[in-house]
N, C-alpha and C positions, 0 to 999 in steps of 0.2 A: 163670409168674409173672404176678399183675391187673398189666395195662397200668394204665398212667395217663395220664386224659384230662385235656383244658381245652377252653374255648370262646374263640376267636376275636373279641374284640370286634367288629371290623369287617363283619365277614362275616356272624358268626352262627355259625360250623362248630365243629363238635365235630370237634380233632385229637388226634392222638394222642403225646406226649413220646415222644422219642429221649435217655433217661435216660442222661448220659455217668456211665461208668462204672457201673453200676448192679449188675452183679454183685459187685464190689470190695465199693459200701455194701455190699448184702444179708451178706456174708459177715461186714464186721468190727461192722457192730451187730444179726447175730441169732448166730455161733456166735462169735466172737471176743469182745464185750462179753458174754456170757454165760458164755465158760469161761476169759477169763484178761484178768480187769480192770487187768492192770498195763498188760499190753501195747495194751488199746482205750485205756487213759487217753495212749501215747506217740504212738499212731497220732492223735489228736487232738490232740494238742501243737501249740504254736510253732512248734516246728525242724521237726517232720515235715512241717508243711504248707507250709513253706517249701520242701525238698523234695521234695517233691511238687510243687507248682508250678515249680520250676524244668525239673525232667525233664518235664513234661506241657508248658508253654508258653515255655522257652527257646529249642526245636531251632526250625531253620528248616522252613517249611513247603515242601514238595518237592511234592506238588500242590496248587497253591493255586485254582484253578479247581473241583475236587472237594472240598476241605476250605472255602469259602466257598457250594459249593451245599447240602452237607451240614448248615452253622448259619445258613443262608438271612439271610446277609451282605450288604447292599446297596453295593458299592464306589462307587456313584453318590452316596450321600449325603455323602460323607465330604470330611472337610476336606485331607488329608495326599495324597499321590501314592502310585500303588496299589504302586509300588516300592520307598516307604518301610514295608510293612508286610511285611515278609518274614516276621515269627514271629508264633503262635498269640498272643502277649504284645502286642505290636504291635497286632495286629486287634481284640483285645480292650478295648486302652485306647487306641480310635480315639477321635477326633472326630470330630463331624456337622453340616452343617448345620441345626442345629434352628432357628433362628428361620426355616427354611423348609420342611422337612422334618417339622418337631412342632408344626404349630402349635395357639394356645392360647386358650382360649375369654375374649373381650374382655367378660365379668362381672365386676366388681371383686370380690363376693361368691363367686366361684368357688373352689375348692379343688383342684389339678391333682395326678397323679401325679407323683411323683418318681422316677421309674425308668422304661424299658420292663423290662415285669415280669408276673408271672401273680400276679392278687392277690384277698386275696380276703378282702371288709367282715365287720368284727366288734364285737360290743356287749359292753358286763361287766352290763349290766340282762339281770334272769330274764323278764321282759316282753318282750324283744324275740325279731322273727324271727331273727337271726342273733345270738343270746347265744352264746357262743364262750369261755366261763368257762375259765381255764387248760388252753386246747388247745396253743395255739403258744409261750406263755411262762405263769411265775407274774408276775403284777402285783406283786405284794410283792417281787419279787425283781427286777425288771426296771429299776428305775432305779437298784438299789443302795442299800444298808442307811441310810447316812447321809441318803437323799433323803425322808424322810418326807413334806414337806412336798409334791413334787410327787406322790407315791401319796393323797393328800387331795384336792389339786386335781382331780387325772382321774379319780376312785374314782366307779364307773357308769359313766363316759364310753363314747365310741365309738372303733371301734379299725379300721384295714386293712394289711394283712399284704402286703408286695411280694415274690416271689422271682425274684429273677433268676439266671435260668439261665445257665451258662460262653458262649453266643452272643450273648448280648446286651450292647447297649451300656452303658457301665458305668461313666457318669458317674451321680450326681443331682444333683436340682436340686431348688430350692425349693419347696414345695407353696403355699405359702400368703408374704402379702407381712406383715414384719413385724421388730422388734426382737426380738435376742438376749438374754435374758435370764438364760440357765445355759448355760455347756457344757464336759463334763466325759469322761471315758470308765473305762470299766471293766475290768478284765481278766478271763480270762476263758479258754475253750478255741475249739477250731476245729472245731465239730460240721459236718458236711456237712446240705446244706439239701434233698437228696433225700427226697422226699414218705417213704419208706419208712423211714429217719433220723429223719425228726420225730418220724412215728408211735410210734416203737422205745422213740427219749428220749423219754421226758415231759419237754415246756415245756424245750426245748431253746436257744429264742432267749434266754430270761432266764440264760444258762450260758456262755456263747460271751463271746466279747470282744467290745466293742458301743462305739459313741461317743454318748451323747445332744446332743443340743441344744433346748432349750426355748425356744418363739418368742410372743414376745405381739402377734397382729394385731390387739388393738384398738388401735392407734396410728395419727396421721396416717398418710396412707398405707397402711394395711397391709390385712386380708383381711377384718376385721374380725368373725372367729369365734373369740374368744377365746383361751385361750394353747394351742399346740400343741408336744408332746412328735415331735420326727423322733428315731427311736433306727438308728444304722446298724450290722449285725451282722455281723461278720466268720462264714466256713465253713471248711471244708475247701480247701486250695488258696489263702485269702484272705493275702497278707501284710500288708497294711497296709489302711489307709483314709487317702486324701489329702485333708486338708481343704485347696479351694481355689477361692474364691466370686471370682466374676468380676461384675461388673454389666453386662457389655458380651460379647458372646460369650463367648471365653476368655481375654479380654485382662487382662493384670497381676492374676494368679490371688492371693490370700490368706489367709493361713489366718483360720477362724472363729473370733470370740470373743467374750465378753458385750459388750456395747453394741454391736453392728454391727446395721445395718437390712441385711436380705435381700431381694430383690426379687424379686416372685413367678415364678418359672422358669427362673430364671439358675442356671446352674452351682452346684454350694453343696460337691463332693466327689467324687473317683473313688476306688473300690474296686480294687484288684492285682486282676489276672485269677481266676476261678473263680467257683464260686456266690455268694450271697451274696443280703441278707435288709435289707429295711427296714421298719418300723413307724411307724405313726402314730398318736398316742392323740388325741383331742381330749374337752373338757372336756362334759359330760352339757349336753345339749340345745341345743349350738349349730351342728350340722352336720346333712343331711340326705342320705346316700349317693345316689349316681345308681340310680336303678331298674333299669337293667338290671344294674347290678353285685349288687344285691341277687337279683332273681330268678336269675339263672345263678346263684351259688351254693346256691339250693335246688334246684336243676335234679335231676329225676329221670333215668333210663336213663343216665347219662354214670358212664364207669367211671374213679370217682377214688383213687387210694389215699387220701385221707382220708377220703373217704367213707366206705369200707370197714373206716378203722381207728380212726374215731371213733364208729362207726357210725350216723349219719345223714347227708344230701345233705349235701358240702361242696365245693364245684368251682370253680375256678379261672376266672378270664378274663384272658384275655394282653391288654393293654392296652397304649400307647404313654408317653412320657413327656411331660408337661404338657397333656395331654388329660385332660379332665375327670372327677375321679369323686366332689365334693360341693358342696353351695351350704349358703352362710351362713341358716340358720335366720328 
């Protein structure tokens, strides 16, 4: 089966994924969603992936030394005592010390990741190096039938795709400082976010259960690159998404709602343990992707399943959270 590769922000290294589960996907979305759609529609249900995540990250972890060197876990970062994290659930919905551990580029104009995550910039202009025209979701589809109004706003805009894979840390945070102006969510199924999954489904994020929240940084205060769409997409194994935005570390967590100012890198949401997907639309011509984000994803020789199944250069780079990846126009 094509491995699939990513590039290393920091380093520069092309690695190579350790796809959990990865024979399971292959099976139930190339012979299972092909010869018996009741059953691919239950295995992507609600209840199953709640099931599923419970048998996968309820048990206790028995060697925890070799299942922390295996999702290259850093127990040094973390806020909790290493004997509070006895299950794969636990480890999963750690905290960190990020405001020492992530830190955040001191550009008011700066646009940060919201995830540690493998991600990777996208355009809806036929003009651009990276037009990315419904690969990962349909646009029309993605904010929901009623949302006219925000498919108008970001229509051409610019777009970056975060996946986080079941090892990593699995809060988000803010990308951008600003006022809440929409937030709403959608229902939806539980597609798995494995590279071979996307490929399989067409525009699979616009299909899933997904929370939007729409932010407008022109405000005192805020990022000041216009209104930005954060949509967070539930997978396989996803049970929930917890909205709970802290100003201050993690202290007195709350849920998101219109009028709330957001500050750029705080806490904004944890996702239940498994993969799982964020997006970011912003409005035509008010961001400018970081350069390296842009070349690593045309990058030739790197063997990416999407490369392979969109068929041209599309590669990932593993990035950190609130580390930098746009500036205000």
């Amino acid at each position: 089966m094509l491995q699939h590769q990513y590039i290393e922000r920091d380093s520069g290294r092309v690695l190579t994924e350790q796809l959990l589960g990865d024979r399971m996907v292959r099976l139930l979305y190339h012979r299972v969603r092909e010869h018996n759609s009741h059953l691919f529609r239950m295995l992507t249900s609600s209840w199953m992936s709640q099931v599923l995540a419970a048998v996968q990250f309820d048990r206790p972890v028995l060697n925890r030394q070799a299942f922390l060197a295996s999702c290259g876990i850093d127990l040094q970062e973390c806020l909790d005592r290493p004997d509070q994290l006895g299950t794969a659930r636990r480890l999963f919905e750690r905290k960190i010390r990020y405001w020492e551990c992530r830190p955040m580029p001191g550009d008011d104009g700066a646009v940060v990741s919201p995830a540690d995550a493998r991600a990777i910039p996208g355009c809806f202009s036929q003009t651009s190096l990276v037009c990315l025209k419904d690969k990962f979701f349909a646009f029309d589809e993605l904010f929901g039938m009623a949302a006219s109004h925000w498919r108008t706003a970001f229509q051409g805009g610019d777009f970056m795709v975060f996946r986080l894979t079941p090892d990593k840390y699995h809060y988000n945070h803010a990308p951008v400082a600003g006022k809440v102006v929409d937030f709403y969510s959608l229902d939806g199924c539980f597609h798995s976010c494995n590279p071979s999954a996307i490929v399989s489904e067409v525009t699979p994020y616009s299909k899933n259960r997904r929370v939007v929240t729409i932010i407008d940084s022109d405000v005192p205060g805020g990022t000041g690159v216009g209104l930005v769409a954060m949509i967070e997409v539930v997978a396989l194994m996803i049970g929930d998404i917890v909205q709970a935005y802290s100003a201050h570390r993690y202290d007195e967590p709350q849920p998101v709602e219109a009028g709330m100012f957001l500050a750029k890198g705080q806490p904004k949401s944890l996702y239940r343990p498994g993969s799982s997907t964020d997006i970011l639309i912003f409005e035509p011509g008010r961001i400018s992707f970081a350069q390296d984000l842009v070349n690593n994803s045309i990058r030739s020789g790197v063997s990416s399943r999407f490369s392979h199944g969109f068929g041209r250069a599309l590669v990932e780079t593993d990035l950190k959270v609130r580390s930098l990846i746009a500036t205000r126009r």
